[in-house]
N, C-alpha and C positions, 0 to 999 in steps of 0.2 A: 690809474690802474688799481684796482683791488687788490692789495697784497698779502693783508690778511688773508681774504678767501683763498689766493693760488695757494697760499704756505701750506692752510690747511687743508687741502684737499689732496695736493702731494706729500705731508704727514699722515692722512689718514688714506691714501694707496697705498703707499710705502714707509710702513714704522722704523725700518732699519736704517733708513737716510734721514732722521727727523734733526741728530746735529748738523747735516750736512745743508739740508735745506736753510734751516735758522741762520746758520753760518752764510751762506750764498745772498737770502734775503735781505738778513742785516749789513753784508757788505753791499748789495746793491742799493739799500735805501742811504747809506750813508755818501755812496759816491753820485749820487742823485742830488745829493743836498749841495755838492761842490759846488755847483755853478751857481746857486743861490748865493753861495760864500762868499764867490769872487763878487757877485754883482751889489754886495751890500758891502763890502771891504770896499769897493772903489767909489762909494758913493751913495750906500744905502742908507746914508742918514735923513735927507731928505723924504726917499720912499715911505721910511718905517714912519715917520712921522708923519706923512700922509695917510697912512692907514690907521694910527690909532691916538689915542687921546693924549695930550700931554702927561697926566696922570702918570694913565700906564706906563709910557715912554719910560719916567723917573722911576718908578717902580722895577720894571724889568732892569734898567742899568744898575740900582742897586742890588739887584738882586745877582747881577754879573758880578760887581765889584765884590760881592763876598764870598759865592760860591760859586765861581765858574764852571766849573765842570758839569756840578749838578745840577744847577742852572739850565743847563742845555739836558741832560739825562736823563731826570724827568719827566720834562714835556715829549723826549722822545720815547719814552716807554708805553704814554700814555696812545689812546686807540683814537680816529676820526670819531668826532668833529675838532680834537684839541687842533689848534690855528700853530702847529708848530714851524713853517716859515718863520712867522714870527719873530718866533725864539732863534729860526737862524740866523736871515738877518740880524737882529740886537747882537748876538755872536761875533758877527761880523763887522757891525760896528762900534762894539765896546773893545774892537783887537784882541778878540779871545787870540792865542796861539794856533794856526792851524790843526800842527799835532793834537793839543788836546781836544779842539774841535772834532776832528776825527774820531778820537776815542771816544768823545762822551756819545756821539751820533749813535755809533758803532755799538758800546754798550747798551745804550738803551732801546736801540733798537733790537739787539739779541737780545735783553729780556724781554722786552713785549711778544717775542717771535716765540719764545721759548716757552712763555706761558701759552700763549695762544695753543701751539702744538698739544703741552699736554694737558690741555684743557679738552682738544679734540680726541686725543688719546683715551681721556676718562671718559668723555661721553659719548664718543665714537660714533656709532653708526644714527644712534635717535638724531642728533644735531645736524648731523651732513645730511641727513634722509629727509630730516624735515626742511631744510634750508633750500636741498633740491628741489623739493617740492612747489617749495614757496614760489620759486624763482620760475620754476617752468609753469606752472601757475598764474603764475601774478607778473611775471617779469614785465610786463608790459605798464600795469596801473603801479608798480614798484618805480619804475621809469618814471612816469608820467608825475608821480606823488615826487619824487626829488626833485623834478624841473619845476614843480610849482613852488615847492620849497626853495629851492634856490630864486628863483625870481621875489616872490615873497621877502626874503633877506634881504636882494640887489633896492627892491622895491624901499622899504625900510628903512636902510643905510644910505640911501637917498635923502629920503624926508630926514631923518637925522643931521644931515652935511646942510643942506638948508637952514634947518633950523638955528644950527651952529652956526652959519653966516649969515 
């Protein structure tokens, strides 16, 4: 689900609910990540090392080991395509503390929200006018162009795992 789009679309109907929106959005994407939580805490070591490289693996866990929180708060500020699963899983199985897992989600998620908002605030109607546009427009070859793109990737990350074995 597009979450970006719905926040800003309900920030740029409604200016006077824009903490309330961010607040709602960042607590939903953070209790969304929960069940990712549970299922890398119970044995996501396996998964995560199936999706990425040993490298990285050591990489992200020391990157747990020394700044955990921000660790996770970062990559949740950050906008799609950033792979932050990822980052929850590792969360999950470097034993972040639930608590702070929550918080960092939660934080970074209400900043990404919060700029997002007034970002759409500042540029208000040209960005949403034109985005509208685009969409009812193009929505369809906009569709079409991500399914190729994704396949493309699947396609790719294939021939990669191969190669690797």
């Amino acid at each position: 689900m597009p979450v970006d789009a719905i926040v800003a679309t309900y920030v740029y109907n409604d200016h006077k609910r824009l903490l309330f929106y961010v607040l709602m959005a960042s607590l939903g994407e953070t209790l969304g990540s929960v069940p990712l939580y549970l299922i890398g805490y119970l044995g996501g070591e396996k998964v995560l090392r199936k999706r990425i490289s040993e490298e990285r693996f050591q990489r992200i866990h020391r990157s747990f080991e020394q700044h955990e929180f921000w660790a996770l708060m970062f990559p949740a500020m950050l906008p799609p395509p950033t792979p932050f699963k990822l980052f929850v899983l590792g969360a999950a199985v470097f034993e972040m503390k639930f608590r702070d897992f929550l918080a960092a989600v939660f934080a970074g998620r209400f900043v990404r929200f919060l700029v997002l908002s007034l970002l759409t605030l500042w540029f208000g109607p040209r960005i949403v006018e034109l985005m509208g546009t685009i969409f009812r427009r193009h929505g369809f070859w906009l569709l079409a162009g991500l399914v190729i793109l994704g396949l493309l990737g699947w396609v790719l990350s294939r021939k990669r795992a191969v190669a690797r074995a």
